[in-house]
PyMOL commands that place a pseudoatom at each C-alpha (Angstrom):
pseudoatom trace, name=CA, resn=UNK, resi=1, chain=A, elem=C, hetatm=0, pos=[181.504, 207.491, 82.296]
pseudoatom trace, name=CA, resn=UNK, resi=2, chain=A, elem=C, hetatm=0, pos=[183.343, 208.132, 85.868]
pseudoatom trace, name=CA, resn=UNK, resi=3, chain=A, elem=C, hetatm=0, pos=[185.108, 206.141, 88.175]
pseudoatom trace, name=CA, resn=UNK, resi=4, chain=A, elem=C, hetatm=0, pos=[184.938, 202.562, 87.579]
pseudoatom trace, name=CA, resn=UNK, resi=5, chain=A, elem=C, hetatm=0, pos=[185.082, 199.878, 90.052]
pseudoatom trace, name=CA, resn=UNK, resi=6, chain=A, elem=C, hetatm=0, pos=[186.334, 196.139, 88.894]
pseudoatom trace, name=CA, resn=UNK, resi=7, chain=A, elem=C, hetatm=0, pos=[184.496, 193.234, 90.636]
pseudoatom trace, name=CA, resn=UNK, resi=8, chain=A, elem=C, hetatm=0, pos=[184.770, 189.291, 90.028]
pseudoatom trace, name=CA, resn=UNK, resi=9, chain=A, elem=C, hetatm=0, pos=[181.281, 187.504, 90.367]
pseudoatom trace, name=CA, resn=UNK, resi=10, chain=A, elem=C, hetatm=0, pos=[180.565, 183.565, 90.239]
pseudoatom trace, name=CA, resn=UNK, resi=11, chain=A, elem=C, hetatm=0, pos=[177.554, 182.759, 88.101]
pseudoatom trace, name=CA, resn=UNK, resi=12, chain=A, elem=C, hetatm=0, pos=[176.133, 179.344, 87.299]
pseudoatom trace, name=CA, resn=UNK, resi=13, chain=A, elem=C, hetatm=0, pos=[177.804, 178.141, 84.677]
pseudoatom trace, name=CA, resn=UNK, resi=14, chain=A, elem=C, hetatm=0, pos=[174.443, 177.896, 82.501]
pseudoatom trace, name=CA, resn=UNK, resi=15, chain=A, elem=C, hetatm=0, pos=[173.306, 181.586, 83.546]
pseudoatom trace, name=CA, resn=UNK, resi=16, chain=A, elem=C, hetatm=0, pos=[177.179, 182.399, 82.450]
pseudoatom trace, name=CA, resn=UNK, resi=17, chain=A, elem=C, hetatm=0, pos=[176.699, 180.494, 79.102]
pseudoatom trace, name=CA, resn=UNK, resi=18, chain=A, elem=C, hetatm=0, pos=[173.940, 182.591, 78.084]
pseudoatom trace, name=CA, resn=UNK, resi=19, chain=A, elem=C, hetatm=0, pos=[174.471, 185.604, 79.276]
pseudoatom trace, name=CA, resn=UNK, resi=20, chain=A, elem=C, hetatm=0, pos=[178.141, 184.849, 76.836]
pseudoatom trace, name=CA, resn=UNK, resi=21, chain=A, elem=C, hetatm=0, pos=[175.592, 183.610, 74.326]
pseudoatom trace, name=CA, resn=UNK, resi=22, chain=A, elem=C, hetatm=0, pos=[173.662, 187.077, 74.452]
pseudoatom trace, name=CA, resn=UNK, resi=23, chain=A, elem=C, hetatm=0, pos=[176.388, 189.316, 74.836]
pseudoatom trace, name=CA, resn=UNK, resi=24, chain=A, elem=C, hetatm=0, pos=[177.981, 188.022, 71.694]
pseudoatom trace, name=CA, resn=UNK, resi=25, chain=A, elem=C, hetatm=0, pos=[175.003, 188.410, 69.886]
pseudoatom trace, name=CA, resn=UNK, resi=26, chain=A, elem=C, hetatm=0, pos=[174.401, 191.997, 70.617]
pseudoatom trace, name=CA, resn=UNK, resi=27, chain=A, elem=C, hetatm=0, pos=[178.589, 192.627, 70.414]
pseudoatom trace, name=CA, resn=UNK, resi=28, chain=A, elem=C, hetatm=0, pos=[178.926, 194.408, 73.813]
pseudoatom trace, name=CA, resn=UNK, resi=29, chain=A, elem=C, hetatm=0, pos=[182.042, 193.818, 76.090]
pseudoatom trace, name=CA, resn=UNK, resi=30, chain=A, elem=C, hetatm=0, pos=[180.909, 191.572, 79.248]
pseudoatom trace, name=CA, resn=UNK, resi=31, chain=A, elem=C, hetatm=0, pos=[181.192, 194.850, 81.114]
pseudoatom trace, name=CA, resn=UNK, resi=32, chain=A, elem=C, hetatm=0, pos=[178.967, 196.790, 78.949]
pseudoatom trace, name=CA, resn=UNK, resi=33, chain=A, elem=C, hetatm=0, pos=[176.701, 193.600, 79.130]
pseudoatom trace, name=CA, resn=UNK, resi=34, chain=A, elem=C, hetatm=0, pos=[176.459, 192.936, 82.691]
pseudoatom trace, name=CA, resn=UNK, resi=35, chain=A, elem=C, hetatm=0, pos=[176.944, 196.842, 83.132]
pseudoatom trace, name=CA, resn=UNK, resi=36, chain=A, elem=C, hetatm=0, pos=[173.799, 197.379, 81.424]
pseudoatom trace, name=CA, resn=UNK, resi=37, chain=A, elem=C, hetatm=0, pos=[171.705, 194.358, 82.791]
pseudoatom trace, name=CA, resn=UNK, resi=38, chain=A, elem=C, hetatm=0, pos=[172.335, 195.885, 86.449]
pseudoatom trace, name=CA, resn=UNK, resi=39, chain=A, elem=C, hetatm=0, pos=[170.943, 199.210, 85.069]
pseudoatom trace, name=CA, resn=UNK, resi=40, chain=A, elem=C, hetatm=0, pos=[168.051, 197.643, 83.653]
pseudoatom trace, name=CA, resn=UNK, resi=41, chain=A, elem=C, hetatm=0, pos=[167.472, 196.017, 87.532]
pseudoatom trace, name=CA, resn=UNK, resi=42, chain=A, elem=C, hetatm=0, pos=[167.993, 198.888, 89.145]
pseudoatom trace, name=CA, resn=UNK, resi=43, chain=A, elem=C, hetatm=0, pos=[165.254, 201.235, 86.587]
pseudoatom trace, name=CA, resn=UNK, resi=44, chain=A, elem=C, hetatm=0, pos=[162.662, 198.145, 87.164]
pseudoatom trace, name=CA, resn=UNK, resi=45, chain=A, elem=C, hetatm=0, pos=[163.198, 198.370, 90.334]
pseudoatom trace, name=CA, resn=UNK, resi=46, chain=A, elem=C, hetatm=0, pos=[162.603, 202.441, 90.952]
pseudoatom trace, name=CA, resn=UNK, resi=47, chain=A, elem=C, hetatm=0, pos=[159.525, 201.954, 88.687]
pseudoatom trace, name=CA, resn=UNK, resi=48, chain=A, elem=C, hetatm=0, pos=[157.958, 199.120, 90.504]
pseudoatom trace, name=CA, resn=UNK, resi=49, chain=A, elem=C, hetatm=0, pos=[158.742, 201.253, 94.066]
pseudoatom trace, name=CA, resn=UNK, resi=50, chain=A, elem=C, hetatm=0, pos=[156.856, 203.697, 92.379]
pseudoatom trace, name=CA, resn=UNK, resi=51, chain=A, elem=C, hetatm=0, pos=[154.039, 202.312, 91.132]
pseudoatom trace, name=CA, resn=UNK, resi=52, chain=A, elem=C, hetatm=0, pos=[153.620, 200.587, 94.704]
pseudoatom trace, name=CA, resn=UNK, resi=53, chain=A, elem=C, hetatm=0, pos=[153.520, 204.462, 96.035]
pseudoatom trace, name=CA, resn=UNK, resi=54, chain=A, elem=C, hetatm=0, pos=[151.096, 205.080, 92.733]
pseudoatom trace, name=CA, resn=UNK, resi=55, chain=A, elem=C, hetatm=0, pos=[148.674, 202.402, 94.383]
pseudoatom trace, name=CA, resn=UNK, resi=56, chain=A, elem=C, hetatm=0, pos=[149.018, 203.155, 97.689]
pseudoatom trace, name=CA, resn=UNK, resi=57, chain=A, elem=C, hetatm=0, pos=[148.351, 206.456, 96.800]
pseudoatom trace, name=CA, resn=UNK, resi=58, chain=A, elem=C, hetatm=0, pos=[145.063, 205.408, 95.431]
pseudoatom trace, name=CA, resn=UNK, resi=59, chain=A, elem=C, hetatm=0, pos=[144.088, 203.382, 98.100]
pseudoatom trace, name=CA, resn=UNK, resi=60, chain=A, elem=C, hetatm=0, pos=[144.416, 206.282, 100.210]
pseudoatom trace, name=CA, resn=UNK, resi=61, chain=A, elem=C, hetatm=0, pos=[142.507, 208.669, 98.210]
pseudoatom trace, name=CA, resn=UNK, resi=62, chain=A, elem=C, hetatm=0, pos=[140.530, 206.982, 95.981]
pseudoatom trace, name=CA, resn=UNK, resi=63, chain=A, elem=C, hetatm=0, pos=[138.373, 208.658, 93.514]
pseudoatom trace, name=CA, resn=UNK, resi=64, chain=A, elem=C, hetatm=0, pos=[134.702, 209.853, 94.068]
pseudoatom trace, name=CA, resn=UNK, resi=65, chain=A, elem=C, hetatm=0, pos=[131.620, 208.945, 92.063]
pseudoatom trace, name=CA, resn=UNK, resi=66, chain=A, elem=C, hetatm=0, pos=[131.710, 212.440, 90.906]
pseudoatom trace, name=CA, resn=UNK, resi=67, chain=A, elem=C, hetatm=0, pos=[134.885, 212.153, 89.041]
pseudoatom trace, name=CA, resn=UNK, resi=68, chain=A, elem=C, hetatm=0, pos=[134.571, 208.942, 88.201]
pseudoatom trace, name=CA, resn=UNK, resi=69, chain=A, elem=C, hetatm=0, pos=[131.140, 210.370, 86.404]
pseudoatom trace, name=CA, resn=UNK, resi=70, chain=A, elem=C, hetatm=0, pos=[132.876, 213.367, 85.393]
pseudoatom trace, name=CA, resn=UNK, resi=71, chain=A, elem=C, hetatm=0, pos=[135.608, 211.352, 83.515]
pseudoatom trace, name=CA, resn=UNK, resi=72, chain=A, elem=C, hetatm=0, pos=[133.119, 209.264, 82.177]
pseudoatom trace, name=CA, resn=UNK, resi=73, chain=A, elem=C, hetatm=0, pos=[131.287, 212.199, 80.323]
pseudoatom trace, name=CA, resn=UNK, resi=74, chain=A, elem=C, hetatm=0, pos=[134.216, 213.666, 79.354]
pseudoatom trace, name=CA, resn=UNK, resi=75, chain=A, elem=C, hetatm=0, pos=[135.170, 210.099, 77.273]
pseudoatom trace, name=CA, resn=UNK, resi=76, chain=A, elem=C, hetatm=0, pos=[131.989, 210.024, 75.666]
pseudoatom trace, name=CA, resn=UNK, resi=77, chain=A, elem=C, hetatm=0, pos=[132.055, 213.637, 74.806]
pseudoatom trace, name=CA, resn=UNK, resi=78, chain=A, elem=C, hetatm=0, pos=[135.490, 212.935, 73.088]
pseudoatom trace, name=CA, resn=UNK, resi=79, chain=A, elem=C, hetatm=0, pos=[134.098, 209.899, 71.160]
pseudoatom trace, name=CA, resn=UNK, resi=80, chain=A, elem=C, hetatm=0, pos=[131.402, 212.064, 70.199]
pseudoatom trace, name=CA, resn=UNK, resi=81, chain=A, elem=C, hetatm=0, pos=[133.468, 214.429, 69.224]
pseudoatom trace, name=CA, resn=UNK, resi=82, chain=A, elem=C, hetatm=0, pos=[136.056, 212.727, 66.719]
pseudoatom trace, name=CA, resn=UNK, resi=83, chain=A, elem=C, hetatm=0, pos=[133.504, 210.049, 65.147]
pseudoatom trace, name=CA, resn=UNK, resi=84, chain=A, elem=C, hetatm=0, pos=[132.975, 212.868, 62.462]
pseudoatom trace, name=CA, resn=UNK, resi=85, chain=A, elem=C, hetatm=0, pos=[136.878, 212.236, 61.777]
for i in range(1, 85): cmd.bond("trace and resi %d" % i, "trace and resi %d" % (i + 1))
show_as sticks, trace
zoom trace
């Protein structure tokens, strides 16, 4: 890992008491802990941006009834296809 920064945060002391609760269960550090719960944030966060974009996307240019149909045939062909399996 790179540079580091050190910060001091207040927490409610119940959200403080289980994150300590957690973090001894799973035997990080409280940096590794809280280092790792703002990672987690931050990924949720790019993935839910991008399935927004995913939808507006959609929205925008929405399928036809010809590839809905298309896709359609081409799942029954497939079922067709491996029921001898």
């Amino acid at each position: 890992m790179g540079k580091s920064a050190k910060i001091a945060i207040s927490l409610p002391q119940a959200v403080f008491d289980a994150a300590e609760k957690r973090r001894l269960y799973l035997g990080e550090s409280r940096s590794e802990f809280f280092r790792r719960a703002v990672e987690n944030m931050l990924q949720s966060e790019r993935e839910a941006a991008l399935v927004k974009e995913y939808i507006q996307g959609y929205q925008q240019t929405p399928e036809s009834a010809a590839e809905i149909k298309a896709v359609y045939n081409a799942s029954i062909e497939a079922c067709h296809r491996n029921r001898g399996r």
